[in-house]
C-alpha positions in Angstrom: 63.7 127.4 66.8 60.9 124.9 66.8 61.0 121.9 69.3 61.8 119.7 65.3 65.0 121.6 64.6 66.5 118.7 65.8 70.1 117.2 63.8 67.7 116.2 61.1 65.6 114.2 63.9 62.4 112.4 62.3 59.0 113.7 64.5 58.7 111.9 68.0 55.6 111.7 70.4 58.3 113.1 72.9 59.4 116.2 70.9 61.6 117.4 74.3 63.6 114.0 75.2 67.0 114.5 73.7 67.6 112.0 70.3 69.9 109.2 71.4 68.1 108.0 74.3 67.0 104.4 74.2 63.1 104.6 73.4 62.3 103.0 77.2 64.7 105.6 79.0 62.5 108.5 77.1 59.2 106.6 78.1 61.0 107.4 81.6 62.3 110.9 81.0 58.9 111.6 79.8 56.7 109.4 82.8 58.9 111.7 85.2 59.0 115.2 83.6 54.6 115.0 83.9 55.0 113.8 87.3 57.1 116.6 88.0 54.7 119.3 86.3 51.6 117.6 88.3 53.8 118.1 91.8 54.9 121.6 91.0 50.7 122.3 90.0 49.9 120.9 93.3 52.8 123.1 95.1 51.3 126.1 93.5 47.8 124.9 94.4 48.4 124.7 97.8 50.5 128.0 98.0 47.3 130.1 95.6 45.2 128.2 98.7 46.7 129.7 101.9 46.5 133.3 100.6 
């Protein structure tokens, strides 16, 4: 499985927001899924740190 073995879905700049979603919405699903990775970084950061 490769992250294009969508229902025949043409190459997006957001390969992992589901087809179907209104281009905006993925902009959003997209905006929030980074924040989310930078916040759980910083978690892991600050956890690494008080060790």
């Amino acid at each position: 499985m490769t992250v294009w073995d969508g229902a025949g879905a043409a190459p997006s700049p957001y390969p992992y927001v589901t087809t179907g979603v209104p281009p905006k919405m993925s902009d959003l699903v997209f905006i929030a899924v980074t924040i989310a990775v930078f916040a759980v970084l910083a978690l892991v950061a600050k956890g690494v740190g008080r060790l």
